[in-house]
ZADREN-724173 format. One record per residue (C-alpha): residue number from 1; x negated, y negated, z negated. Coordinates in steps of 0.5 Angstrom, whole numbers. Layout:
! residues N
<site dogu="NUM" X="X" Y="Y" Z="Z"/>
...
This chain:
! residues 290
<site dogu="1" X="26" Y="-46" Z="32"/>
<site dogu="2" X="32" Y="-43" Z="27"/>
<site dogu="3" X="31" Y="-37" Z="23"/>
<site dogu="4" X="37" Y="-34" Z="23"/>
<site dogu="5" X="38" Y="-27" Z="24"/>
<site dogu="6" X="40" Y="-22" Z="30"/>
<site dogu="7" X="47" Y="-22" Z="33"/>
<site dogu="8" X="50" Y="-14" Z="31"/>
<site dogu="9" X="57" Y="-11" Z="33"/>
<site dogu="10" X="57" Y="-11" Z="25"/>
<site dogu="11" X="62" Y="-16" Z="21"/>
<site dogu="12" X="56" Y="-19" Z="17"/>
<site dogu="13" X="49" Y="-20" Z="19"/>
<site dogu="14" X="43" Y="-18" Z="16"/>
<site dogu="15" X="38" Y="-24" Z="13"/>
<site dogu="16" X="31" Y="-23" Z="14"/>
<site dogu="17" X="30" Y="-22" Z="7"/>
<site dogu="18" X="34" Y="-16" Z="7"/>
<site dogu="19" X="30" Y="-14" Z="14"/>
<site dogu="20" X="24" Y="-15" Z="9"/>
<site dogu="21" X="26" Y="-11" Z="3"/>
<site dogu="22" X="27" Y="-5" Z="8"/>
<site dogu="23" X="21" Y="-6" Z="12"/>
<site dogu="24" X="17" Y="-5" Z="5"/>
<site dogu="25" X="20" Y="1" Z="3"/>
<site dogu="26" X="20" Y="4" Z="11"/>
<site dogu="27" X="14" Y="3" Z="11"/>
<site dogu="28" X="12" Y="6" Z="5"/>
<site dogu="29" X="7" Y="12" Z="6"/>
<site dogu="30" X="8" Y="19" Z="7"/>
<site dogu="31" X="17" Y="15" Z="8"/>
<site dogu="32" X="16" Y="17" Z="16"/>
<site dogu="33" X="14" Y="24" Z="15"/>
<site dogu="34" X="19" Y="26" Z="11"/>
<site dogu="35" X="24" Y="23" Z="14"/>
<site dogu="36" X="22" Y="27" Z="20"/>
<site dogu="37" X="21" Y="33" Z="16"/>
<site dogu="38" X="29" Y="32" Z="13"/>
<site dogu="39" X="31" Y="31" Z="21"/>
<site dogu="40" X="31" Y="39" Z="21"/>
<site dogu="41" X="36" Y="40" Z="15"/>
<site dogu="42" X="37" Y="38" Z="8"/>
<site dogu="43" X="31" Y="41" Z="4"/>
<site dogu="44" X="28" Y="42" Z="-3"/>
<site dogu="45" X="22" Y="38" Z="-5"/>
<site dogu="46" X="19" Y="45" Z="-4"/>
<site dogu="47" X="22" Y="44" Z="2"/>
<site dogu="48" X="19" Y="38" Z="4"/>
<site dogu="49" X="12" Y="40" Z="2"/>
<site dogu="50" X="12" Y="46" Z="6"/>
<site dogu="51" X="14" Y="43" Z="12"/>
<site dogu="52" X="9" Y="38" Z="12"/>
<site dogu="53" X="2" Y="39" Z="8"/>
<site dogu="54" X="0" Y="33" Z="9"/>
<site dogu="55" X="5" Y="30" Z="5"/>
<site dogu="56" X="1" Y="30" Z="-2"/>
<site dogu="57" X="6" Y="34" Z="-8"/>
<site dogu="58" X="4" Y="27" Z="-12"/>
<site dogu="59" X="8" Y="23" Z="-7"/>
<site dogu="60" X="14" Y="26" Z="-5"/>
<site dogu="61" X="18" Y="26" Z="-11"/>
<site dogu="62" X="17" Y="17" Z="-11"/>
<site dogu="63" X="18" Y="17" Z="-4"/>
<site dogu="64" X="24" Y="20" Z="-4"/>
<site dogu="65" X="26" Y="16" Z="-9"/>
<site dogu="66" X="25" Y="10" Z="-6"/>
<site dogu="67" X="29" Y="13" Z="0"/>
<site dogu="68" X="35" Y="14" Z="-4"/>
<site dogu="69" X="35" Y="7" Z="-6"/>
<site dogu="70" X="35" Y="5" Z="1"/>
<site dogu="71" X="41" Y="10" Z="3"/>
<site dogu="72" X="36" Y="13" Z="8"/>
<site dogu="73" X="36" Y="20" Z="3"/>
<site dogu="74" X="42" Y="22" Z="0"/>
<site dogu="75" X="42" Y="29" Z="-6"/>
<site dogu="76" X="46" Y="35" Z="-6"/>
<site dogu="77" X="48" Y="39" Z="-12"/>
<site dogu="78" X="46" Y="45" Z="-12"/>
<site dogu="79" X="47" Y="48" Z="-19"/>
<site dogu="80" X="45" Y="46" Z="-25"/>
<site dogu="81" X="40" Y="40" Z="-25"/>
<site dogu="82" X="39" Y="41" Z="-19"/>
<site dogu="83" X="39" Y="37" Z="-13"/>
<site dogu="84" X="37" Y="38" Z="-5"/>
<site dogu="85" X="36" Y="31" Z="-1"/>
<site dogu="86" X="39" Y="32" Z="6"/>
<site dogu="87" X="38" Y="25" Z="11"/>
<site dogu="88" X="43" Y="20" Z="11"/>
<site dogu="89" X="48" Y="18" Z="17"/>
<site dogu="90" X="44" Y="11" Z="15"/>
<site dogu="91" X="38" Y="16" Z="16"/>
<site dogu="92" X="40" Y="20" Z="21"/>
<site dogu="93" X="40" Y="12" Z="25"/>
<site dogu="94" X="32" Y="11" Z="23"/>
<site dogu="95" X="31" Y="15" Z="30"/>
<site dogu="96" X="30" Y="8" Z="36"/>
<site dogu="97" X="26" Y="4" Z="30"/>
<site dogu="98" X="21" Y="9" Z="29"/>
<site dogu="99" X="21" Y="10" Z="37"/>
<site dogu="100" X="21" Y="2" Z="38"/>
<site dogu="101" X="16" Y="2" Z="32"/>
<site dogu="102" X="11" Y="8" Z="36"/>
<site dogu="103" X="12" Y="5" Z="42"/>
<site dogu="104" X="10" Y="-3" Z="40"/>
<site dogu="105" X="4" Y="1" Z="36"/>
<site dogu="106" X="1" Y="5" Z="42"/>
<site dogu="107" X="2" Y="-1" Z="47"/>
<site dogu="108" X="-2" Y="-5" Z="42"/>
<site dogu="109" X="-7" Y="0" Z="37"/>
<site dogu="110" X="-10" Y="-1" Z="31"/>
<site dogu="111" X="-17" Y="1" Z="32"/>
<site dogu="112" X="-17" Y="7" Z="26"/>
<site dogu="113" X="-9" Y="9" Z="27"/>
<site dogu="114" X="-9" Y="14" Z="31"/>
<site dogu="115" X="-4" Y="19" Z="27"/>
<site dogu="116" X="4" Y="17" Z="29"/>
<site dogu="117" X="7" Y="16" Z="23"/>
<site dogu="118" X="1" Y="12" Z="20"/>
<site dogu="119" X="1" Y="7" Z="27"/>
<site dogu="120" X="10" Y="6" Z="25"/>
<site dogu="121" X="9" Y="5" Z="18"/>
<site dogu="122" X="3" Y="0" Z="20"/>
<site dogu="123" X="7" Y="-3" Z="25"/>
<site dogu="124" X="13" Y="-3" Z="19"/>
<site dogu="125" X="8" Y="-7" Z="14"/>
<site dogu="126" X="7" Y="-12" Z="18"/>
<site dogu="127" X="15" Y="-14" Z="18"/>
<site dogu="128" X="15" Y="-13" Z="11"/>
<site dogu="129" X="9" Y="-19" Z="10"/>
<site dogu="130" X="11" Y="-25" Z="7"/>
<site dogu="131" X="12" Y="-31" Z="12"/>
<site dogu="132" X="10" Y="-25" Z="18"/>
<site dogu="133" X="18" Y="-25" Z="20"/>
<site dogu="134" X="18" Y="-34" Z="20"/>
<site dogu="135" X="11" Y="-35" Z="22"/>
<site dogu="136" X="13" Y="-31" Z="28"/>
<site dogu="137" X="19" Y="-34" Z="30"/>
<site dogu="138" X="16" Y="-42" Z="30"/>
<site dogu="139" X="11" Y="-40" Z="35"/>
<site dogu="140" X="16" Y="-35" Z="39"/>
<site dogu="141" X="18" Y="-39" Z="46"/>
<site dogu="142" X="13" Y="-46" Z="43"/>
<site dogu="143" X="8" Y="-49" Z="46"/>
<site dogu="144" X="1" Y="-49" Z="41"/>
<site dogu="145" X="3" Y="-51" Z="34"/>
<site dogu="146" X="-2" Y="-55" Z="29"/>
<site dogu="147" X="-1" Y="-51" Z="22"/>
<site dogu="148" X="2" Y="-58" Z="19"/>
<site dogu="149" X="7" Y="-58" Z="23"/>
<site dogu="150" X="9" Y="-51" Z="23"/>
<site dogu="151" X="8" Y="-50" Z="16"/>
<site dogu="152" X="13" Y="-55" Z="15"/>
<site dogu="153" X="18" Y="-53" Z="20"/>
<site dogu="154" X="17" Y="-46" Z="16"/>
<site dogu="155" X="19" Y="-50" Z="9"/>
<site dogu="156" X="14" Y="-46" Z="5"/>
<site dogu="157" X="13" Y="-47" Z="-2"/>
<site dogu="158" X="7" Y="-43" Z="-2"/>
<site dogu="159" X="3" Y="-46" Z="4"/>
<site dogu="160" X="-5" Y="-42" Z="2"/>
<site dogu="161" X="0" Y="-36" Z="3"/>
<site dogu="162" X="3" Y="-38" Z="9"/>
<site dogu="163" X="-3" Y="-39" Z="12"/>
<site dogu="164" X="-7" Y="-33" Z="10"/>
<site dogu="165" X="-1" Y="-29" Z="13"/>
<site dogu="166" X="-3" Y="-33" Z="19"/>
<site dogu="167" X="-10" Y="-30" Z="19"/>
<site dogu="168" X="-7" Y="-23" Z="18"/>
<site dogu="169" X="-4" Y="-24" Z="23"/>
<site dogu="170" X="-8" Y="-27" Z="28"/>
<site dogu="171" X="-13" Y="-21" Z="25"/>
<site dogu="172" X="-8" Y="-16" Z="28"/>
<site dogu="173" X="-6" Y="-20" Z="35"/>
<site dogu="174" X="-1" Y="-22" Z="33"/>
<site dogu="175" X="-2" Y="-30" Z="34"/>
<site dogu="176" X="-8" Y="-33" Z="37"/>
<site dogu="177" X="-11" Y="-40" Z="37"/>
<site dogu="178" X="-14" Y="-46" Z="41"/>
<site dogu="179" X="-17" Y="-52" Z="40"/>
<site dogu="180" X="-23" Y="-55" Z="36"/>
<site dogu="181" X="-24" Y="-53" Z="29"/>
<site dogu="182" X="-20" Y="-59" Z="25"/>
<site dogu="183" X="-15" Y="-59" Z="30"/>
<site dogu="184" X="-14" Y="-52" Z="31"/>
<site dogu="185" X="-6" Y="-50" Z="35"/>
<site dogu="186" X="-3" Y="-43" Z="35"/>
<site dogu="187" X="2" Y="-39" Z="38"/>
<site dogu="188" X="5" Y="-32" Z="40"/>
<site dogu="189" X="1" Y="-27" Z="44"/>
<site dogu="190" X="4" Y="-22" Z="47"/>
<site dogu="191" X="3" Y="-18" Z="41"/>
<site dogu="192" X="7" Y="-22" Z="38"/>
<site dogu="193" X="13" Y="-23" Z="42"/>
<site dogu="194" X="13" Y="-17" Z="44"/>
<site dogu="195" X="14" Y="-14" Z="36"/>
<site dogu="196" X="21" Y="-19" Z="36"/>
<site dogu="197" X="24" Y="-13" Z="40"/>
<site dogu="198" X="22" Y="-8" Z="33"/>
<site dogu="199" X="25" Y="-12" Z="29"/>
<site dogu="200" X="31" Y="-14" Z="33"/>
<site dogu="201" X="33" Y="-5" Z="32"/>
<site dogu="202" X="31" Y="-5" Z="25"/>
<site dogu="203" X="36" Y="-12" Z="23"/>
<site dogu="204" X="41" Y="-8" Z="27"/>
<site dogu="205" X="39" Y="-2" Z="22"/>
<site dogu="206" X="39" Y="-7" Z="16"/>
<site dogu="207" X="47" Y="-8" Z="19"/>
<site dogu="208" X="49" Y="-1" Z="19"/>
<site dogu="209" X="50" Y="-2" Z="26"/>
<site dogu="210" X="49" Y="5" Z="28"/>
<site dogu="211" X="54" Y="9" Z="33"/>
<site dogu="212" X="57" Y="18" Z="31"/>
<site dogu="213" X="52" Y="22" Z="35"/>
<site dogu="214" X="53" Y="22" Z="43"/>
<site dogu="215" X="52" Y="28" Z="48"/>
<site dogu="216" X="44" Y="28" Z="50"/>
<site dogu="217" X="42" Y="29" Z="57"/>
<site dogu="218" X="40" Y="36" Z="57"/>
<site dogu="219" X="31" Y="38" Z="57"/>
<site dogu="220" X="30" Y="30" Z="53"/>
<site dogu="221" X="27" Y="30" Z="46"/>
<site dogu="222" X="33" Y="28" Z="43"/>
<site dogu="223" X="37" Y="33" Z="45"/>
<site dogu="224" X="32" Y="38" Z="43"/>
<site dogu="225" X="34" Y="34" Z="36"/>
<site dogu="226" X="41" Y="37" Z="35"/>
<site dogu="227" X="48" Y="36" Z="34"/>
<site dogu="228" X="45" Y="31" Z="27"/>
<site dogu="229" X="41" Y="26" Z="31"/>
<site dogu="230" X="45" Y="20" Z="31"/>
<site dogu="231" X="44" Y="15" Z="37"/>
<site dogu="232" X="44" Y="8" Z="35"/>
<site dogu="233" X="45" Y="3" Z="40"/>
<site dogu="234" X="39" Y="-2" Z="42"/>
<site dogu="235" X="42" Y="-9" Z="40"/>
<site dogu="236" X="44" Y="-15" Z="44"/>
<site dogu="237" X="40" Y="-21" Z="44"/>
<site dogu="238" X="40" Y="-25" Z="38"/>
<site dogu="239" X="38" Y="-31" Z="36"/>
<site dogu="240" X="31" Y="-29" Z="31"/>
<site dogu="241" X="26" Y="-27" Z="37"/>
<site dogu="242" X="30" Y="-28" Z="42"/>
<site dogu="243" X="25" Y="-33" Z="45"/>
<site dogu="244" X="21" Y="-28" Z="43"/>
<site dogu="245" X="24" Y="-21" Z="48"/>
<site dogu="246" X="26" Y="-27" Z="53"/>
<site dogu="247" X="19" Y="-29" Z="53"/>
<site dogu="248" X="16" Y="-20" Z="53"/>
<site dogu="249" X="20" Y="-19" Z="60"/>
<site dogu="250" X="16" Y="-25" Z="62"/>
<site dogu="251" X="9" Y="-23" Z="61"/>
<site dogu="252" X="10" Y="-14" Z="62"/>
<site dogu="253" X="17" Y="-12" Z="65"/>
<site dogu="254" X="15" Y="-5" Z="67"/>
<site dogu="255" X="12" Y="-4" Z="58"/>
<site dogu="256" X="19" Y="-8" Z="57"/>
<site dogu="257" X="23" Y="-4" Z="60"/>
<site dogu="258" X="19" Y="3" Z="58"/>
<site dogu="259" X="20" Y="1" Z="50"/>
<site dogu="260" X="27" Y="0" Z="52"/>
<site dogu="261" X="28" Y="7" Z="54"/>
<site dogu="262" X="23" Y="9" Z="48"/>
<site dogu="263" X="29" Y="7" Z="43"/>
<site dogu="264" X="34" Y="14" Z="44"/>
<site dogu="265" X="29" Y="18" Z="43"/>
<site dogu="266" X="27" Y="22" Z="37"/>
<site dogu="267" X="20" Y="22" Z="36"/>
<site dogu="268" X="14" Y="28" Z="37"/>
<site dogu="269" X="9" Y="29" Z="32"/>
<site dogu="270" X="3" Y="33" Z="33"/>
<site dogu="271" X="4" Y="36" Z="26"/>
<site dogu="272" X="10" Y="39" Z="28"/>
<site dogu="273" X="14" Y="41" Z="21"/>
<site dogu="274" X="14" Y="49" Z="19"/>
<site dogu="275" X="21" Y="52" Z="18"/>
<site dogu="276" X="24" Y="51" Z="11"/>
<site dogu="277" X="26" Y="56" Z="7"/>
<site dogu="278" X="33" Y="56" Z="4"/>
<site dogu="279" X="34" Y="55" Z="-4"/>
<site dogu="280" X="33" Y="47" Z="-5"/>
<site dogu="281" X="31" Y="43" Z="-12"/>
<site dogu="282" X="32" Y="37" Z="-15"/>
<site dogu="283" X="27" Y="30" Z="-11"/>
<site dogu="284" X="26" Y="24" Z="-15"/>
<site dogu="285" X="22" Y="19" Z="-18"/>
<site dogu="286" X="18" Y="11" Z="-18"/>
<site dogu="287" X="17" Y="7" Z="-11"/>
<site dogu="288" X="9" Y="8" Z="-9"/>
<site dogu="289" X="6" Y="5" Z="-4"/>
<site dogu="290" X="1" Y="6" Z="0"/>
């Protein structure tokens, strides 16, 4: 099976490695936490710690810092020296990958994730895991694969790697295996092939396909967002994962469906943000993952 990228409206199309890059930052610790706190403003780093005191002081300069590289945050002068950081029309846009992300998590939980932004930044990670993403693809829509055979058709330089991730992810639910030890075959679970759905919407992020805020039906999450939310629209199949989307309807039409509806909406956390002071500060420093 091919490894290329999914079609977006954009003129240029996302490689898995540039999906790849942005997973590993959005899947930083404490980045979906201040994304959602800066959905009601721009604010200081003051701000950001007010608004979520789960975030620790020693990571909201690094985490924004690495948003900023990303394009999700932007800095706004405010005097000398001083900046606040508000979200970007690109970060405004994170909203349906987030909501894809929560919804695959709660279908599918990782026992000991139960806080929301924790369960999109796991979801994220696994993205972001080298040979995840190929892996993945190989064994979408196939019939049980034999490692030799799939780690050729990968073309993976590195096959002790690739056959780790291959673990990890049977690990998570993600891949299951059949057969007899020597001659073990894998293949997609449901899990699995229901993830291409999350990468679909955040390949379409990686493109900048993104659309200006739309009116939102009135008593809806995302209306309650206000006027900054900006709607992305849900892709259109591609050709990476689209075995995999093709074979989700197959197996859980219904879930499908409900995910599908998840994308346009703003998610709800349990620790909701206080209200922000005005009077800003300047955000910055390193990338640090979790």
């Amino acid at each position: 099976m091919s490894t290329a990228t999914a079609t977006t409206p954009a003129s240029s199309k996302p490689t898995t490695s540039s999906v790849q890059r942005a997973a590993e930052v959005l899947s930083i610790r404490w980045a979906t936490r201040i994304v959602h706190a800066l959905r009601q403003g721009a604010a200081s780093s003051g701000d950001l710690l007010a608004a979520d005191q789960m975030v620790p002081v020693s990571s909201v300069y690094s985490v924004v810092r690495a948003l900023a590289g990303t394009g999700v945050v932007t800095r706004i002068p405010t005097g000398a020296s001083r900046f606040d950081v508000a979200l970007s029309a690109k970060g405004q846009a994170l909203a349906p990958v987030h909501a894809s992300a929560l919804s695959w998590a709660q279908r599918y939980p990782r026992p000991g994730i139960g806080d929301e932004p924790e369960m999109i930044e796991e979801v994220l990670g696994l993205l972001a895991s080298s040979h995840a993403v190929p892996l993945l693809s190989e064994l979408a829509g196939s019939e049980p694969t034999v490692y030799p055979q799939l780690v050729t058709s990968l073309n993976a330089r590195d096959k002790a790697a690739a056959y780790q991730r291959l673990l990890a992810l049977e690990q998570r639910g993600l891949v299951a295996r059949s057969g007899t030890r020597r001659a073990y075959r894998w293949s997609a679970t449901e899990a699995g092939l229901a993830i291409g759905r999350v990468y679909g919407d955040l390949a379409a992020w990686t493109s900048g396909a993104h659309s200006p805020s739309a009116p939102a039906k009135p008593g809806t999450a995302l209306a309650a967002a206000g006027t900054n939310a900006v709607v992305v629209q849900s892709p259109a199949q591609g050709d990476l994962f689209s075995e995999l989307q093709s074979a989700e309807r197959q197996v859980s039409a219904r879930a499908a469906a409900a995910d599908l509806r998840s994308i346009t909406l703003h998610i709800s956390f349990s620790h909701a943000p206080a209200p922000q002071p005005p009077a800003p500060l300047l955000v910055a420093a390193s990338a640090h993952r979790r």
